[in-house]
C-alpha positions as CSV (number, residue, x, y, z in Angstrom):
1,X,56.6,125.7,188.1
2,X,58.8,129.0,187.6
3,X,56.8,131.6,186.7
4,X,58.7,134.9,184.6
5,X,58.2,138.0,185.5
6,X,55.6,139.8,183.7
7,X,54.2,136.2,182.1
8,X,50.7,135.3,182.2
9,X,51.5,133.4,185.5
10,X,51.6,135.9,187.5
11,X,48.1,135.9,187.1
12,X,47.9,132.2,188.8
13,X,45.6,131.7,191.8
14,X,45.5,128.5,191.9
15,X,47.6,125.2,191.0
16,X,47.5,121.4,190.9
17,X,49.3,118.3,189.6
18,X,47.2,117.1,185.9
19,X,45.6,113.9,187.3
20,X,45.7,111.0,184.8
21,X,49.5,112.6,184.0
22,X,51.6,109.9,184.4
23,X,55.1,111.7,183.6
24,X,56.7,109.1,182.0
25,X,58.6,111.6,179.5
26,X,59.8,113.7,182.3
27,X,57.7,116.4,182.1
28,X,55.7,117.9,184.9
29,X,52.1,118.8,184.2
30,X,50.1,121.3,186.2
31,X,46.4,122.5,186.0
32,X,46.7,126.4,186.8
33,X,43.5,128.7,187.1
34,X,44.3,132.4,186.8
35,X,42.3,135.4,188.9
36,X,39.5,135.9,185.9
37,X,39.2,132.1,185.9
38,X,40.9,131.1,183.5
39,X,41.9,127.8,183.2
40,X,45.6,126.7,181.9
41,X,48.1,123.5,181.5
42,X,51.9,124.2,182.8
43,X,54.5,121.7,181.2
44,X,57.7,122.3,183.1
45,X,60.9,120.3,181.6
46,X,63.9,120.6,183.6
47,X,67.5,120.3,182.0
48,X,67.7,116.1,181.6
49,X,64.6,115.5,182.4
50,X,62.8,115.8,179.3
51,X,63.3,112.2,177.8
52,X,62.1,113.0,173.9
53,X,64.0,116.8,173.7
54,X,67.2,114.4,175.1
55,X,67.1,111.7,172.6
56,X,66.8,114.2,169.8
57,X,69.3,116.5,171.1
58,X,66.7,119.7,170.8
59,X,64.2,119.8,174.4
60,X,63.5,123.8,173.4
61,X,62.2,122.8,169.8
62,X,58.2,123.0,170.4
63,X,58.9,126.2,172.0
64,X,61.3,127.5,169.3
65,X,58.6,126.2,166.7
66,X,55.7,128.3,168.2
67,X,57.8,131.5,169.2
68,X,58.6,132.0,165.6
69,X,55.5,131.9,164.3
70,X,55.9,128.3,163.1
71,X,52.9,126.8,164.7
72,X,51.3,129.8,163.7
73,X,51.2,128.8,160.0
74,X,49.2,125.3,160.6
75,X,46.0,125.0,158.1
76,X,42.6,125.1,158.8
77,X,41.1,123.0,161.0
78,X,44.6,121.7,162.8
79,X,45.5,124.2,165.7
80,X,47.6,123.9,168.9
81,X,46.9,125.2,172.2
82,X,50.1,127.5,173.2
83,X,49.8,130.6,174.4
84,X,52.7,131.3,176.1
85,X,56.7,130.3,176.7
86,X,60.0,130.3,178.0
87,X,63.2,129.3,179.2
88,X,64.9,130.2,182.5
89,X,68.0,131.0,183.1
90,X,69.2,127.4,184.3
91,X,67.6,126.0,181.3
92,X,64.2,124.6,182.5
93,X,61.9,125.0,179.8
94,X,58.2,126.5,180.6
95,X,55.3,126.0,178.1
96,X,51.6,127.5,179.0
97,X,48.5,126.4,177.1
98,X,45.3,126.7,177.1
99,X,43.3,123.8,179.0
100,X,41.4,121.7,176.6
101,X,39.7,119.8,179.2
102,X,37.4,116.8,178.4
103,X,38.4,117.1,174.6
104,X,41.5,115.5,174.7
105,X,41.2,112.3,173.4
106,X,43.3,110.7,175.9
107,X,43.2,107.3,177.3
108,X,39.4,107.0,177.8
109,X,38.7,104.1,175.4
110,X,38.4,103.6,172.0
111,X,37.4,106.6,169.2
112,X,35.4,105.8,166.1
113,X,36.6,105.3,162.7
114,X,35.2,108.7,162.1
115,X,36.9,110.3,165.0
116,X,40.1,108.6,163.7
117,X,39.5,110.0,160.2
118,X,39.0,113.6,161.8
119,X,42.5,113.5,163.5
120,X,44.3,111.9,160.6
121,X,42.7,114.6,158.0
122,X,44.3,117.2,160.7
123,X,47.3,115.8,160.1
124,X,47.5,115.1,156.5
125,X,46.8,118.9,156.3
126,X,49.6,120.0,158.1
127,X,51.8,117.4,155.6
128,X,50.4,119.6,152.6
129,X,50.9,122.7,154.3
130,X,54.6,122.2,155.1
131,X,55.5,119.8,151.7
132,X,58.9,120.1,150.6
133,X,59.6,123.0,152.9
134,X,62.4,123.0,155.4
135,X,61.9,124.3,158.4
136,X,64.8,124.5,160.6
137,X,65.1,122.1,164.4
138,X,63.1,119.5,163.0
139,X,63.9,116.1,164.4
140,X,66.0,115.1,161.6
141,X,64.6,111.6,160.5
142,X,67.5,109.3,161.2
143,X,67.2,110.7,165.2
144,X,63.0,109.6,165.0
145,X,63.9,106.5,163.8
146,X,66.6,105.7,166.6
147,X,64.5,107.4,169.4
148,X,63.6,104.2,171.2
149,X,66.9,102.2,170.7
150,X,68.5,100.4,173.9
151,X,71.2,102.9,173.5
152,X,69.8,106.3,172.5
153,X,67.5,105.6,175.1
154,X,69.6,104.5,177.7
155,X,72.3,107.9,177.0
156,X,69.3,110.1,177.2
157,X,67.1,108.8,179.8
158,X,68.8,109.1,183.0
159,X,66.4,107.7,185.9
160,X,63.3,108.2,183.8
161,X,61.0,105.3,184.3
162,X,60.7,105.1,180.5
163,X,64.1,104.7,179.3
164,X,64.0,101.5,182.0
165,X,60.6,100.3,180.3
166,X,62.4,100.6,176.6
167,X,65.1,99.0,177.9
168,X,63.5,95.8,179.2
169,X,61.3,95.8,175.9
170,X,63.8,95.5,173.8
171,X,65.3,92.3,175.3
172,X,61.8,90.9,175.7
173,X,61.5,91.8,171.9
174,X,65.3,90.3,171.0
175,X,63.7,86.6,172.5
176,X,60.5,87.0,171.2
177,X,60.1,88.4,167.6
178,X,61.8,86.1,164.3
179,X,65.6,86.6,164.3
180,X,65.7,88.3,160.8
181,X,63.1,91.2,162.5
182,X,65.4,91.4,165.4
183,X,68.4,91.5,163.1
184,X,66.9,93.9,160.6
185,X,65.5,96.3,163.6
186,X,69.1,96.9,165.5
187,X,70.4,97.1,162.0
188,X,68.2,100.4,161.9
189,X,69.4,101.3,165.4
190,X,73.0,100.5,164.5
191,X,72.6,102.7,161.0
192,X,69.5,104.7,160.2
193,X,71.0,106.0,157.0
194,X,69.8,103.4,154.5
195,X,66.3,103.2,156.0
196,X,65.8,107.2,156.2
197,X,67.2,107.5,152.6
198,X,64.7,105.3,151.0
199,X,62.1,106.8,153.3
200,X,62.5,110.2,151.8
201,X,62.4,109.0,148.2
202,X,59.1,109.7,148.9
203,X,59.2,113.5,150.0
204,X,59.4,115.1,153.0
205,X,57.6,117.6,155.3
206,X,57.1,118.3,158.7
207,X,54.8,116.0,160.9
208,X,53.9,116.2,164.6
209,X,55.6,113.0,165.4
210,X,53.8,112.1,168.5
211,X,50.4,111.8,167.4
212,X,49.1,109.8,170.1
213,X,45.9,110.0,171.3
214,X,46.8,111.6,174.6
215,X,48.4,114.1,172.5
216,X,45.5,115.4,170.5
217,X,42.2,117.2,171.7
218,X,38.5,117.6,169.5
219,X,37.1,120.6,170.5
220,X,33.4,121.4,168.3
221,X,35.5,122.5,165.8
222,X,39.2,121.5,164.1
223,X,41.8,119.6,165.8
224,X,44.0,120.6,168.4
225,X,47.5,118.9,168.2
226,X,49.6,119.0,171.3
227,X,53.0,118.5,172.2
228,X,55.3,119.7,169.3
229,X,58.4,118.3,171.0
230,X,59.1,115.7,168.5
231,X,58.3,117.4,165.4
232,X,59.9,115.8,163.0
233,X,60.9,116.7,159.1
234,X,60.1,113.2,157.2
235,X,57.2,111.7,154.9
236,X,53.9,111.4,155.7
237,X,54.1,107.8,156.1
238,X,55.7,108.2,159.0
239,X,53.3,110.1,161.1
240,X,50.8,106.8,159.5
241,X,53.5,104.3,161.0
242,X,53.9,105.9,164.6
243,X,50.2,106.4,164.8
244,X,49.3,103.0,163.7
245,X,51.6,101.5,166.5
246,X,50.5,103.7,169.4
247,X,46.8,104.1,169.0
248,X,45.3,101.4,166.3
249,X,44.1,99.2,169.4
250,X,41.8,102.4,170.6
251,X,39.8,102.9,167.1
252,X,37.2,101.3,166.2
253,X,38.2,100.3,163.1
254,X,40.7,97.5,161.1
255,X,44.5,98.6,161.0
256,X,43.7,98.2,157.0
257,X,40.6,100.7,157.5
258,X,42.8,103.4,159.6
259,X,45.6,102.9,156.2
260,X,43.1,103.3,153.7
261,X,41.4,106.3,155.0
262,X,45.0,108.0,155.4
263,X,45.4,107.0,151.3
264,X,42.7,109.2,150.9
265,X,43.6,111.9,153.1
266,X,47.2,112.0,152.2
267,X,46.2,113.0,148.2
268,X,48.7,113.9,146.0
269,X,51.5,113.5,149.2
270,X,50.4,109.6,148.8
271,X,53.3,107.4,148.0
272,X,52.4,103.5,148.2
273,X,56.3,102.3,148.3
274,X,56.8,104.9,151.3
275,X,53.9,103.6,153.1
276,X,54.8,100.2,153.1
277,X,58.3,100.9,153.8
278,X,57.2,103.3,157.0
279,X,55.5,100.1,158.7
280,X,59.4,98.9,159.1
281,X,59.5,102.2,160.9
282,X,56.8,101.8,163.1
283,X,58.0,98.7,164.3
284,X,61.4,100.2,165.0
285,X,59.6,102.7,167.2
286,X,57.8,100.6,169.2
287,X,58.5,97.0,168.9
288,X,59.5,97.4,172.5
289,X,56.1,98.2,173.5
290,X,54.8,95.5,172.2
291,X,57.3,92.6,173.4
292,X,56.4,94.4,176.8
293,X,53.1,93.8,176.9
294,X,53.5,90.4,175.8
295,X,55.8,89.4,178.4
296,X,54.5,91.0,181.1
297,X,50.7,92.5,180.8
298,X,48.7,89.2,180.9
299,X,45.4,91.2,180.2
300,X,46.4,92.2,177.1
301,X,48.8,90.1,175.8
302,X,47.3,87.8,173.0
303,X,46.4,91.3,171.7
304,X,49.7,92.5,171.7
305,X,51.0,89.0,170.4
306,X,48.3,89.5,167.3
307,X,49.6,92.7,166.6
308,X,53.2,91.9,166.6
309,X,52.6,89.6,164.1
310,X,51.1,92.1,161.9
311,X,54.1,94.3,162.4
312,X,56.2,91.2,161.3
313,X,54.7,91.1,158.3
314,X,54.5,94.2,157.7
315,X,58.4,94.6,158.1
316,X,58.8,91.8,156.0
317,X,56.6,93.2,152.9
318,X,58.3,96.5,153.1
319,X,62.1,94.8,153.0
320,X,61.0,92.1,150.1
321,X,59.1,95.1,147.9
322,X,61.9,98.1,148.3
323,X,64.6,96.3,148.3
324,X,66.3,98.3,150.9
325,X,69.6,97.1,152.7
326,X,70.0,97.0,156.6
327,X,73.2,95.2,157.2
328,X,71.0,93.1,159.1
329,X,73.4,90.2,159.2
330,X,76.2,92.3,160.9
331,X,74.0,93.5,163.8
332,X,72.2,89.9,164.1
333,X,74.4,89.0,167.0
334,X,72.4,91.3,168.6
335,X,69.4,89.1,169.1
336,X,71.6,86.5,170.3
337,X,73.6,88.5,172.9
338,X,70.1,90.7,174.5
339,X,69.1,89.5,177.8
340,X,66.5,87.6,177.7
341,X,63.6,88.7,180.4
342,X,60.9,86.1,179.7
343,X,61.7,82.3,179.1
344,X,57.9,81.7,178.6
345,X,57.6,84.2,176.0
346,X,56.5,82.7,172.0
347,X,57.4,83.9,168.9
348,X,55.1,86.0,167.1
């Protein structure tokens, strides 16, 4: 941790590595207690380490967003938790925020329906607040979409222990999911155009684009979202999609329940044919995750196998009822030509 002269650092008395961190993106967090006790979180992202600023070609875009006044703007009842920023001079990007403690969500088990409606209403508010507005560094779409393939991940990620994870996902993925979903999700890594384009028939704002659980905090009051890095300017769906295939095994409460309850939130911004085209999305994002677990996470992987299948058919709805065109049969040589990683592996 490099501390500027004159920032509230100086102040620090104290410091530790964030236990339950795992660092997968790169990132280094660090508990810090200044001299009046107060208690902070240090991210520190060195130049190349930073695995999500890399892939969308912008690491300094969450602190860009809250230094000019951006994050400033949320609604009522969504908040973040910076409170200071910088860069040094070799590029190493330092972001202070207030400690939330025990109310981030985290990994601790599964939150209630409720709980999931509170975060999701946090977000749609932050959809309606920023509707139709451009607001410039965004993660332009067609980079969210291709933030996990083998390649954008493998240019980007270095030694990170993630880009090797992605990497072996998607050939567990290319032996295990249908053909036609293999072929029709390296068409979107091959070409994002078509698939963004018909995404945004549906309007466009700006979403968090990481709204995981370990990502959010619920303090007494509002919702505190953290980690603005992949920010991304594209339909609400799409926050829906990634959220969906990250966290819908840690609610209590149906995939269909989590969908409907977004309907509702999302208002006016609602638009069905974007929805159903933004599950093709979510698999695109983490398909890899999934095949992953399968193949190599025996605890969990009927679960994982279940959901797969949803995601199948999910994909499959949204290409029958939009119409939308991949190019999948130029790319489908791609499922034959991945190396395969488990030979025991089904099809979902």
């Amino acid at each position: 941790m490099t501390a500027m002269p004159g920032s509230i650092l100086d102040r620090a008395v104290q410091r530790e590595g964030l236990k339950g961190h795992d660092g997968r993106s790169g990132a280094v967090l660090e508990r810090v207690v200044l001299d009046d006790g107060t208690r902070l979180v240090v991210k520190t992202a060195a130049p190349g380490t930073d695995l999500p600023g890399a892939a969308t070609g912008d690491p300094g875009r969450e602190l860009w967003l809250w230094s000019t006044g951006i994050l400033g703007r949320l609604p009522p009842g969504a908040g973040h938790a910076i409170v200071d920023g910088w860069e040094t001079g070799d590029g190493t990007i330092i972001t202070v925020m207030r400690d939330l403690g025990d109310a981030v969500v985290g990994r601790r088990g599964p939150i209630t329906r409720s709980r999931c409606r509170r975060i999701l209403g946090a977000a749609a508010a932050v959809h309606r607040r920023f509707a139709g507005q451009h607001v410039a560094r965004l993660c332009p779409l067609e980079r969210r979409l291709t933030l996990f393939s083998p390649r954008g991940i493998a240019a980007a990620g270095g030694d990170n222990q993630l880009a090797a994870l992605v990497a072996r996902g998607w050939e567990y993925f290319a032996e295990i999911a249908p053909p036609d979903i293999v072929a029709e999700v390296f068409a979107v890594f091959d070409d994002p155009e078509p698939l963004a384009n018909e995404l945004r028939r549906g309007g466009s704002t700006l979403i968090h684009g990481d709204l995981w659980l370990v990502n959010v905090a619920l303090p007494p009051r509002g919702v505190v979202l953290l980690d603005w890095g992949l920010a991304t300017e594209a339909p609400a769906a799409v926050e829906l999609a990634s959220f969906l295939a990250g966290n819908a095994s840690s609610v209590h409460a149906t995939r269909e329940q989590i969908i409907d309850d977004f309907r509702d939130l999302c208002g006016g911004l609602h638009h069905e044919p974007t929805l159903r085209l933004a599950m093709l999305a979510g698999l695109v994002e983490l398909g890899w995750n999934k095949a992953l677990d399968i193949a190599e996470n025996p605890k969990i992987a009927e679960r994982e196998r279940a959901d797969l299948a949803w995601w199948v058919t999910q994909a499959r709805v949204a290409l029958d009822t939009t119409g939308i065109t991949t190019a999948a049969g130029s790319v489908a040589g791609h499922a034959r030509t991945s190396s395969p990683r488990s030979r025991h592996a089904r099809r979902a």
